[in-house]
Each structure stands twice: as C-alpha cells, then as structure tokens.
C-alpha positions in Angstrom: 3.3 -16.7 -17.3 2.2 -19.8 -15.1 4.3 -20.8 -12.3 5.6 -24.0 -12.6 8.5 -24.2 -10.6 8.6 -24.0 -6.5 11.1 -22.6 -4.3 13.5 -24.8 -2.6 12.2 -25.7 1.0 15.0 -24.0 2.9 15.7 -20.4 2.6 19.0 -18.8 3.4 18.9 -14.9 3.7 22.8 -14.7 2.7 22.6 -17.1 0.0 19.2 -15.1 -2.0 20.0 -11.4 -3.5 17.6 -8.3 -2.6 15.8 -7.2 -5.9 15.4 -3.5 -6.4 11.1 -3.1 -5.9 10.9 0.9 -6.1 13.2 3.9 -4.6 14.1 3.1 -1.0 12.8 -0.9 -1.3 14.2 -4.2 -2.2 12.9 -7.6 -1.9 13.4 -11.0 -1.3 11.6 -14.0 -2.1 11.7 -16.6 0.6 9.2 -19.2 -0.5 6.9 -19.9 -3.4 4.9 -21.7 -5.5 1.7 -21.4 -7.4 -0.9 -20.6 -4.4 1.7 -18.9 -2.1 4.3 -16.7 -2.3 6.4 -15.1 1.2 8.8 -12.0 0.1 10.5 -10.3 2.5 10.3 -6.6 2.1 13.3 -3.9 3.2 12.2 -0.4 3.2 14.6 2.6 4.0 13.5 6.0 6.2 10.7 8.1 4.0 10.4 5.0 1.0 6.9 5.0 0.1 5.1 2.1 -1.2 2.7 3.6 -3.7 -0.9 2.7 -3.0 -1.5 -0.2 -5.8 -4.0 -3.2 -5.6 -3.7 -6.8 -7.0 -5.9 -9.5 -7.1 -3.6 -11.6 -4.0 -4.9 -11.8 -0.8 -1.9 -10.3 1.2 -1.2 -10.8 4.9 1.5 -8.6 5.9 3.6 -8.8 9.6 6.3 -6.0 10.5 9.5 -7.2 11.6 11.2 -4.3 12.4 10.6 -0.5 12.0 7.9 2.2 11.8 5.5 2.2 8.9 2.4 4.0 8.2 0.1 1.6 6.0 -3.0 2.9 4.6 -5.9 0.1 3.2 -8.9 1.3 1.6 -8.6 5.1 2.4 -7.9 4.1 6.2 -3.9 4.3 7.7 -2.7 3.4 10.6 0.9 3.4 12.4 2.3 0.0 12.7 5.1 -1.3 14.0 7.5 -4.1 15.5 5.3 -7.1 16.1 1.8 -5.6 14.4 0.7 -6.6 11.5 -2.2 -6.1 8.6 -4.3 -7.7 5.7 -5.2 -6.5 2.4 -8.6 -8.2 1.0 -8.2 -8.8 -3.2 -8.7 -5.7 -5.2 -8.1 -3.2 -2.1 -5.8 0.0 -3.0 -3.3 -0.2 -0.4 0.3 1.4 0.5 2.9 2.1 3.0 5.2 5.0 4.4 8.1 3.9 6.1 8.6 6.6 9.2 11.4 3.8 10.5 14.0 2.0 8.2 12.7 -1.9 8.6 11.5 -4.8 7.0 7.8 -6.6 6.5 7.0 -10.0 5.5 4.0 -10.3 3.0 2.3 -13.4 2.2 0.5 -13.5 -0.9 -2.1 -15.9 -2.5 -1.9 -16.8 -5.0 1.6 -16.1 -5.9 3.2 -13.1 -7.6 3.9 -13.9 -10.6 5.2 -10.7 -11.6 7.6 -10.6 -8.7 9.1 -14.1 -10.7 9.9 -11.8 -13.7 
C-alpha cells in the first residue's frame, strides 16, 4: 500500500478514536502523510511494548507517565518531559512502570498503522 491521502491539518483528540495497538495500548493518529506520520501512544501500568524494529526513523517524546525504553540492548527510565530516538532497523521497546502517553514521530510514515 502507498499512501496517498494526508491527514486533515487540524487534529481534534475527541473527534479521532484510540485504535487497539497490543494489550494495555491504543493509539491515535494525529498527523500524516507519506514522509511523516505523529501517533499518539496511550499505554496502561505494566503494558509492554514488545521490542520490534522498522525501517522509520522514530523520535519519541513522553507526555505523561513512567516508562522504561530499551534501544539496541541499552534501557533507560524515562519520564514526563524526556524523550528518545530510535535510528532505522534498531530493535527497540518499552515497559510502562506509569500509566501515560508518548508521542512518536515516524519517517516515513506507517503505513501499516493506515490499515
């Protein structure tokens, strides 16, 4: 699939519905189109993010909450106001110790988050 259509240019958090991603996490999509995609990502207490890699560039900011990300074989505790990146092809995950949310920013855009 090749994305063709773009988001609309305003985003309203009550007016998009949270997609199921895995146990304990559900997404939103704020803003995409072809070379970049923003989801917002809701994690509850002890939801793991199984470690995964992708061929995105990620840049990842915590909103709110406790996590503990590990990139490349290396964690760390992040929280409120911290933030991460994950280089293309990088095996990378997350524990949330904290119920809270992340924003990712991925290039180019998921397209398997569009299915």
């Amino acid at each position: 699939m090749s994305i063709t259509k773009e988001s609309d240019v305003f985003f309203k958090t009550n007016k998009t519905e949270w997609d199921q991603a895995d146990a304990g996490i559900t997404r939103q999509i704020v803003a995409h189109n072809k070379d970049l995609m923003i989801v917002s990502v809701k994690f509850e207490k002890g939801a793991i993010g199984t470690v995964h890699d992708h061929i995105h560039t990620q840049g990842s900011y915590v909103v709110s909450g406790k996590f503990e990300i590990t990139i490349n074989g290396n964690s760390e505790i992040l929280e409120a106001g911290d933030g991460f990146y994950v280089p293309p092809n990088a095996p990378h995950g997350a524990k949330c110790l904290e119920p809270g949310i992340l924003i990712d920013a991925f290039n180019p855009a998921r397209e398997d988050f569009l299915n």
